[in-house]
C-alpha positions as CSV (number, residue, x, y, z in Angstrom):
1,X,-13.2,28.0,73.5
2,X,-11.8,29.3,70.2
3,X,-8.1,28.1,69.6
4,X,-5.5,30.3,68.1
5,X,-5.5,28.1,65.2
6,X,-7.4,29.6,61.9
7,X,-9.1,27.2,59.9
8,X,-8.1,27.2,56.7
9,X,-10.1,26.1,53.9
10,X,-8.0,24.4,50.4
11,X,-8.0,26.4,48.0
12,X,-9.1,24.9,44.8
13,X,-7.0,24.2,41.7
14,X,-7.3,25.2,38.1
15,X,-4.6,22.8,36.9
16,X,-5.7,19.7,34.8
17,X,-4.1,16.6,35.7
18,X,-2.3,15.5,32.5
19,X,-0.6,12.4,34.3
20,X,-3.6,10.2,32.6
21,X,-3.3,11.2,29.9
22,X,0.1,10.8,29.5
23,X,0.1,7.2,30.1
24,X,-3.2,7.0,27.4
25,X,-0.8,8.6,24.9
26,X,1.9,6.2,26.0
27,X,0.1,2.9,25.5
28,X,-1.5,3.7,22.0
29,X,2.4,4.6,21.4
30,X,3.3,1.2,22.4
31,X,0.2,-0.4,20.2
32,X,1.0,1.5,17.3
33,X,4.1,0.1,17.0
34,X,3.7,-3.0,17.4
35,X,0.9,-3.1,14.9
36,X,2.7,-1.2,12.3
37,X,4.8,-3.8,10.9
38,X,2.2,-6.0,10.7
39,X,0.4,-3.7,8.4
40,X,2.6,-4.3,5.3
41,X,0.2,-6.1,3.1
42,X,2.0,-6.1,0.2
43,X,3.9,-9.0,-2.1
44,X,7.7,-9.4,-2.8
45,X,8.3,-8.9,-6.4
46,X,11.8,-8.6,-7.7
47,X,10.9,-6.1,-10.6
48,X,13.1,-5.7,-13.4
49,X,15.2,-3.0,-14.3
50,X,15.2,-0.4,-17.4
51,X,16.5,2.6,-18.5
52,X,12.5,4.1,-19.3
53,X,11.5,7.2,-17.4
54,X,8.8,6.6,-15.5
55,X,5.0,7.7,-15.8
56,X,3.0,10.9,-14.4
57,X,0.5,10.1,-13.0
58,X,-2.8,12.0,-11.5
59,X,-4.7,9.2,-9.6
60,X,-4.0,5.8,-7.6
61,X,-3.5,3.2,-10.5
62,X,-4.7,0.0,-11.0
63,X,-1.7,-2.2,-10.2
64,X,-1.4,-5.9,-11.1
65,X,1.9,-7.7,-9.5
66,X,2.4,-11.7,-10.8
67,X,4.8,-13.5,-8.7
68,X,7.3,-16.0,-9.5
69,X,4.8,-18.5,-9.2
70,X,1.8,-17.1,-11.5
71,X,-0.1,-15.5,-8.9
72,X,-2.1,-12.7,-9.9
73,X,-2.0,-9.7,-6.5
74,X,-4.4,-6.3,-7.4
75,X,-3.6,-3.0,-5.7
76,X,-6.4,-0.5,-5.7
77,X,-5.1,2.0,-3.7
78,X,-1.8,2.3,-2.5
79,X,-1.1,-0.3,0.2
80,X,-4.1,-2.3,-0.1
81,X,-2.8,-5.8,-1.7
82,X,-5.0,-8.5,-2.1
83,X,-4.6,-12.2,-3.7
84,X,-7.1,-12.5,-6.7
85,X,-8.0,-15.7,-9.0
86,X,-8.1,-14.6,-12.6
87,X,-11.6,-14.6,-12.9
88,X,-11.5,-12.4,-9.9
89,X,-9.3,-10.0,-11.7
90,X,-11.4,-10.1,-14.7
91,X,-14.3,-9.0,-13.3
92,X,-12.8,-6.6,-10.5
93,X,-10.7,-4.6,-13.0
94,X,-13.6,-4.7,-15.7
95,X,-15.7,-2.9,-12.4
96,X,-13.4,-0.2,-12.3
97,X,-12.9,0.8,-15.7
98,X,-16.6,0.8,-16.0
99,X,-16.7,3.5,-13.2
100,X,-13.5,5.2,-14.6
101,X,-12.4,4.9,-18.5
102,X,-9.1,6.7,-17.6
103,X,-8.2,4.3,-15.0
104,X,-4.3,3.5,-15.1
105,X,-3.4,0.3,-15.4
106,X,0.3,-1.1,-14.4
107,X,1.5,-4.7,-14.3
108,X,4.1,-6.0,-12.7
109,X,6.0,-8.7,-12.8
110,X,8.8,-10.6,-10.7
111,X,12.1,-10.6,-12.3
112,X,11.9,-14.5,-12.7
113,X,8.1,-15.1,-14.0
114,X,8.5,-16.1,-17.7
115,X,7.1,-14.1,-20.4
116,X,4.4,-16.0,-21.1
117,X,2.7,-15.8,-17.2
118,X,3.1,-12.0,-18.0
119,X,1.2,-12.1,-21.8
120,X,-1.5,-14.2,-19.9
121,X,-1.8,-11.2,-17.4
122,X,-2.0,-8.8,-20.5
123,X,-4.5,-11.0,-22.0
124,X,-6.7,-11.4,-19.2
125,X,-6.8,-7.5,-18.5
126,X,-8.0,-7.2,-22.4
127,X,-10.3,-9.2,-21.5
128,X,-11.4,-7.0,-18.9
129,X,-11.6,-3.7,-20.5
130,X,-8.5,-2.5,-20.7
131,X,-6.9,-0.3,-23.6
132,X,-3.3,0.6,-22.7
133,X,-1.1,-2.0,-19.9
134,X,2.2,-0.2,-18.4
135,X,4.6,-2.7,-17.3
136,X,6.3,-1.1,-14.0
137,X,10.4,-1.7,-14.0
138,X,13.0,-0.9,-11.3
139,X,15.7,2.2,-12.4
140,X,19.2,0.7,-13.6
141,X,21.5,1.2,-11.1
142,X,24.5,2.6,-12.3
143,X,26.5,-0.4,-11.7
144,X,25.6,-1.9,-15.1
145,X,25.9,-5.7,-14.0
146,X,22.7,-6.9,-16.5
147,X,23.5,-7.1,-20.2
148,X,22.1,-4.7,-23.0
């Protein structure tokens, strides 16, 4: 007996199912910020301030930061910080500017390391190669608190 029913077959979809995908997206989300902050490598330096216009430059420069304490940081590329002994430094920076003569060299300083921490830093990068030093500085603020 044949009932007065018809059979009907599904019909297939052509969707895609995005749902997954969606909660993927959702947990990286999630990881990537929790991970960000951790990310910040580099050291607290309270630079100076000056009234000097600051450099042009083409390429990622060497950067050198001594903290408060005499401890020598070295930034290849931007964000990358690393702690470094002085012979370290020596020999890292001399690398470089064996691969690249017109490497850029900047050295920074905390506010509150004395000069002579800083001439050591200066010394040791002659040492390594170097010609010309920059010392980096924070703009003046307008206030005009520091003395002339």
């Amino acid at each position: 007996m044949i009932s007065g029913r018809r059979h009907r077959k599904r019909k297939l979809k052509a969707e895609i199912n995005v749902v997954p995908y969606i909660d993927v997206m959702l947990v990286l989300l999630v990881i990537f910020m929790i991970t960000a902050p951790l990310l910040n490598l580099g050291v607290d330096i309270d630079l100076p301030q000056s009234k000097a216009k600051s450099l042009q430059q083409k390429k990622d420069p060497i950067v050198v930061s001594v903290d408060a304490d005499g401890n020598y940081f070295l930034a290849i590329k931007e964000g990358s910080n690393e702690a470094v002994s002085e012979a370290a430094l020596r020999s890292k920076v001399g690398a470089i500017l064996r691969q690249n003569k017109d490497a850029q060299v900047l050295l920074g300083g905390d506010r509150t390391t004395s000069y002579q921490t800083l001439t050591d830093a200066i010394d040791v990068l002659k040492e390594a190669g170097v010609d010309k030093v920059s010392l980096m500085s924070l703009p003046r603020s307008s206030g005009g608190g520091a003395a002339k």
